[in-house]
N, C-alpha and C positions, 0 to 999 in steps of 0.2 A: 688467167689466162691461166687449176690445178691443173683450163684450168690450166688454170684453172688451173692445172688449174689456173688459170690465166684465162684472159677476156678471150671469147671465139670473134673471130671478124665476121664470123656466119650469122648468127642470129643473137646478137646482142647492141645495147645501145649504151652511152658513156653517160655516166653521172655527171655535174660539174662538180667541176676538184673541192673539196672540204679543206676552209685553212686551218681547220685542227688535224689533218691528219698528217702528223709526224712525233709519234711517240717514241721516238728512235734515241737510243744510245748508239754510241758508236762503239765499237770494239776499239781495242790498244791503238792508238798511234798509228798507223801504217800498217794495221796486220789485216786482214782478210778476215771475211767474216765465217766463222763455220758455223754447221748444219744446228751446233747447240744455241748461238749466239741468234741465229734466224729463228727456229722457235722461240728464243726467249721472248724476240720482239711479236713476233705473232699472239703470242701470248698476251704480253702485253698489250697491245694494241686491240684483241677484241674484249679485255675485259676495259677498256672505255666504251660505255655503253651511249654518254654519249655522241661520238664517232659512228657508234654503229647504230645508231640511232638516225642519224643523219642520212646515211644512202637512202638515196629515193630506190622505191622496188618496183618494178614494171611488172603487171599479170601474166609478160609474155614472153619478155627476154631477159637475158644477164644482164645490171646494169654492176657498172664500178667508177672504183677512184684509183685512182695512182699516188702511192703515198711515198714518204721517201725513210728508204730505208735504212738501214745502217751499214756504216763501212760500206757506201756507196751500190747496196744493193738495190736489185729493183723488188719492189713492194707495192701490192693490190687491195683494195678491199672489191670483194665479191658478192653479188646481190643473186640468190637461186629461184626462179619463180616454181612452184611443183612443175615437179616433172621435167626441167633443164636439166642438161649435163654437156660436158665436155666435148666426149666421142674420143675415142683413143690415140695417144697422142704422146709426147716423151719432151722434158726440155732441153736436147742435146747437152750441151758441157757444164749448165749449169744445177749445182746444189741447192735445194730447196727444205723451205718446209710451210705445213699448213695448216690451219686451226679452224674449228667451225665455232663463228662468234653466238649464232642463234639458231636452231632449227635443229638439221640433221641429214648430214652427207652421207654417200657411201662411195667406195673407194674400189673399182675394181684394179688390182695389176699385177704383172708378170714378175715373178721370182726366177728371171735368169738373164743374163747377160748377153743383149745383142750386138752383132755386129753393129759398129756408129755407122759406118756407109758404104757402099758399095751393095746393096740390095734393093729388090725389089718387093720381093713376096719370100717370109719365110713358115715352114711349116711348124710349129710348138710342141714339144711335150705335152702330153696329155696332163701333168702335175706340176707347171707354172704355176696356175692360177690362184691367188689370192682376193679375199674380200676383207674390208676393214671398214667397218659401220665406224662413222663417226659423230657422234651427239655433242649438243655445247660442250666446249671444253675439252676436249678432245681434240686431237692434233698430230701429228707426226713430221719427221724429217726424210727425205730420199736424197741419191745420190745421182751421179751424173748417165744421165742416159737411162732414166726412171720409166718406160712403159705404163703407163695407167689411162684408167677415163676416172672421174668424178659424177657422181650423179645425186640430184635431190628426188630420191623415190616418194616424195608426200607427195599426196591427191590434193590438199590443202593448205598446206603452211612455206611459207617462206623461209631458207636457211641462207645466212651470213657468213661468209668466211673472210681468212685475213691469209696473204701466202706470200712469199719473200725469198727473191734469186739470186743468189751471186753464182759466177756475176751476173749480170743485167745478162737478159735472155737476148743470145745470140740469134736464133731461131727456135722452131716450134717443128718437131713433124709431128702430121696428122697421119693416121691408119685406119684403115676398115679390117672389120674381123670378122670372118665367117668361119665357126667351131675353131679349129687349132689353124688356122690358116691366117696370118697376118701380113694384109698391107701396103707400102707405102705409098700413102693419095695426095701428100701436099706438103709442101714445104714454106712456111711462112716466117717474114723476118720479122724484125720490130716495124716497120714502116707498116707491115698491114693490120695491128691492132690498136697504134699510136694515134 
């Protein structure tokens, strides 16, 4: 849900849950997980292979699992059919990160800081934009109010990712982009990907 990344309620379907999937430490006692402690487990967690073995891959849609995460994070595993992707999107107040277990993601997103609300449509700098290929093992962390889409540019192969939020994802917005013009088409909570 990078995403996706985080599941889309749009064109995806749900794996049945894996009772391996919780390769989770938890952080200290009552501390909150940070951006380092979420890739750790991302990390973890796609090099079990196999877990990530285990997601059924659909020819057409994202399928996933809901794994549980550490210090009460919410945690995915992610199945990319070619040519899936996210569509541009942010996870409001929550810190993430994301690892690609098999294949090969790319990452487009905005290097600048938007307003959280009160908009509709905003116009961008011509030099926000970043791209960030990412192949097995490879992974990153973002921060609160992260703008991005996720996409698996293969013609043929299926890429696996592993992504992990604290907190648990309060909402989701979605965006449309046309050249530097961004925006907002939707607003989805947890009820509609759950």
């Amino acid at each position: 849900m990078s995403v996706p990344s985080f599941p889309s309620s749009l064109s995806s379907s749900p794996a049945p849950a894996s009772p391996a999937a919780s390769p989770s430490t938890t952080p200290a006692s009552g501390s909150v997980p940070t951006q380092a402690d979420l890739l750790d487990f991302v990390r973890r967690t796609a090099a079990d292979t196999a877990l990530i073995a285990s997601l059924p891959l659909d020819p057409e849609g994202r399928t996933w699992v809901r794994l549980e995460g550490p210090g009460g994070s919410e945690a995915w595993l992610i199945g990319w059919p070619p040519g899936t992707g996210t569509g541009w999107h942010d996870h409001a107040d929550s810190v993430g990160a994301f690892l690609t277990a098999s294949g090969e993601l790319t990452e487009y997103s905005l290097a600048a800081r938007l307003p959280t609300d009160g908009w509709k449509t905003l116009e961008l700098a011509e030099d926000v934009d970043r791209e960030r290929r990412l192949p097995a093992g490879r992974g990153r962390t973002f921060g609160r109010h992260h703008v991005h889409e996720v996409l698996n540019k293969s013609r043929d192969r299926h890429a696996v990712s592993v992504h992990a939020y604290h907190p648990p994802l309060p909402r989701i917005r979605r965006y449309s982009r046309v050249g530097q013009v961004l925006r907002l088409e939707q607003v989805e909570r947890p009820e509609d990907w759950q």
